[in-house]
C-alpha positions in Angstrom: 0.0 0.0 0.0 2.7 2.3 1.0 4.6 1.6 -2.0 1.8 2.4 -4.3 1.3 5.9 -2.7 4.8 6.5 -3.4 4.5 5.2 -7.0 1.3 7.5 -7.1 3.7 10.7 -5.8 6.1 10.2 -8.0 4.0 10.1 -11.0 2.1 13.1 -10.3 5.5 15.2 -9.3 7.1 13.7 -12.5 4.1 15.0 -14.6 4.0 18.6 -12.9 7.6 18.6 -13.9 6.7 17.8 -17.2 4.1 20.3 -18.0 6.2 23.1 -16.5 9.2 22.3 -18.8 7.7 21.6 -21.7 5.4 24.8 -21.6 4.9 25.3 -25.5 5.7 28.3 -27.3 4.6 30.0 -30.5 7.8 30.3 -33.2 7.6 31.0 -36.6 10.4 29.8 -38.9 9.0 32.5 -42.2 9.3 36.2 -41.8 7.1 37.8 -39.7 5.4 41.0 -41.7 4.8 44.4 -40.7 2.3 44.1 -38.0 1.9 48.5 -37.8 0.2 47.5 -41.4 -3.2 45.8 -43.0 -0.6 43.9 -45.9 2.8 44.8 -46.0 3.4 43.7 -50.1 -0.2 45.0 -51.9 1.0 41.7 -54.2 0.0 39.4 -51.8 -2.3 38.6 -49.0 -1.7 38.1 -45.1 -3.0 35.4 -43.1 -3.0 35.2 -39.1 -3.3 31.7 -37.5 -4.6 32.1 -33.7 -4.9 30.0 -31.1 -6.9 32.2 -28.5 -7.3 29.2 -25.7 -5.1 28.7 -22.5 -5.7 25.1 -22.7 -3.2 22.8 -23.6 -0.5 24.9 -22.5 2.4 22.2 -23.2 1.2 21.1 -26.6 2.6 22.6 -29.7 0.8 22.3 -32.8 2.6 22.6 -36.0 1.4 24.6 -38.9 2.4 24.5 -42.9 1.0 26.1 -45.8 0.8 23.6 -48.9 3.4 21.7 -47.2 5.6 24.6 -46.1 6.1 24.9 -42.2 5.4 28.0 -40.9 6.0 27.3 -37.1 4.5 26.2 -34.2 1.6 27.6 -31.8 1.3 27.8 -28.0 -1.4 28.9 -26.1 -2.5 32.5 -26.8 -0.1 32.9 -29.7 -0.3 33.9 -33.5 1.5 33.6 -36.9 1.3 35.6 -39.3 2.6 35.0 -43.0 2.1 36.8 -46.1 1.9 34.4 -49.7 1.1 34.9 -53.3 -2.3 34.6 -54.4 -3.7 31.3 -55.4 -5.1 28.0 -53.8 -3.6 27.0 -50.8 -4.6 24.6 -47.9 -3.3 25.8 -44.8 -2.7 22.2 -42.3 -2.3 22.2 -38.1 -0.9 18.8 -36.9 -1.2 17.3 -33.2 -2.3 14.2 -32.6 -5.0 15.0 -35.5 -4.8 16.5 -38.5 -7.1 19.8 -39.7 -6.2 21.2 -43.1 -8.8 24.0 -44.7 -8.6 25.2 -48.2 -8.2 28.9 -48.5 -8.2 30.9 -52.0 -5.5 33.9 -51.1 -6.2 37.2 -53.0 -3.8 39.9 -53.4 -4.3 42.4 -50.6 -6.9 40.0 -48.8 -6.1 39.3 -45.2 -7.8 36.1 -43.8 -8.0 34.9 -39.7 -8.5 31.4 -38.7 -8.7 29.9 -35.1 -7.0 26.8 -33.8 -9.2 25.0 -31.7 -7.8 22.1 -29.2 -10.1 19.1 -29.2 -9.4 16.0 -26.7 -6.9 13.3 -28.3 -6.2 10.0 -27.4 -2.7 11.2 -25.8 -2.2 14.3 -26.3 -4.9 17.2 -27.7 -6.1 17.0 -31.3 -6.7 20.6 -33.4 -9.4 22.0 -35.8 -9.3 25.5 -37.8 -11.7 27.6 -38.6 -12.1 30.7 -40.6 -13.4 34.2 -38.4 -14.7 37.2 -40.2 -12.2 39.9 -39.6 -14.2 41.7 -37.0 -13.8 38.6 -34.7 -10.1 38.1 -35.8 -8.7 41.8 -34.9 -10.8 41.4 -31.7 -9.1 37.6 -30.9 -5.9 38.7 -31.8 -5.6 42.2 -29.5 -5.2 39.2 -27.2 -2.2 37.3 -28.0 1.2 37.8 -28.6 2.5 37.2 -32.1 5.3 34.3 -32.7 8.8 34.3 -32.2 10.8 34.3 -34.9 13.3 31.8 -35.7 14.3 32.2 -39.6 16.8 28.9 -39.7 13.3 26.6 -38.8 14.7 24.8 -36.5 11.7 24.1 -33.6 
């Protein structure tokens, strides 16, 4: 019995330990634009990837656009990436997999949320587009990504 308490200790101190070191953080491995501006190249259109919740806080979720990483999100972060117009699917990976097509317009600037969902081990994702309204309102409240141009996590 006393052996089991200790086992039970252990686990929950090892866990702690865990979630306070592996606290996840938002980086982006592409430049970061001008965030004093609506687009910073008129060419090409801006796109901000949120995730608003708390939850989660040691999970990172990794982001690419047709195939090209972006970075990584934490809790209460952003990226934000501008791209040449065209047909693009923009893809968050965890435990799941959520991709949504987007049509990028030149000048356009498009918002999407990152939801956590419950995984089997660790949390799974979904995106899903906001109007602009709800994106500028979302995104007063988190901080925007670290960048780290050599992509390396």
């Amino acid at each position: 019995m006393r052996a089991m308490r200790t086992a039970i200790h252990v686990f929950v101190l090892s866990a702690a330990v865990l979630l306070l070191v592996g606290c996840a953080s938002t980086r982006q491995f592409v430049p970061m634009p001008d965030q004093s501006k609506r687009i910073e190249d008129p060419s090409k259109g801006r796109i901000y990837l949120m995730r608003p919740a708390t939850i989660g806080f040691a999970v990172s979720m990794n982001v690419t656009d047709e195939g090209k990483i972006i970075g990584c999100t934490g809790p209460r972060g952003y990226l934000c990436w501008e791209r040449p117009p065209g047909e693009t699917r923009i893809t968050s990976a965890t435990e799941s997999v959520s991709t949504v097509p987007l049509t990028v317009q030149a000048g356009g600037a498009y918002y999407i949320f990152q939801h956590l969902r419950m995984g089997l081990m660790i949390a799974g994702n979904q995106l899903e587009f906001v109007d602009e309204e709800e994106g500028q309102r979302v995104l007063k409240r988190c901080k925007p990504a670290k960048v780290n141009l050599q992509g390396k996590p």
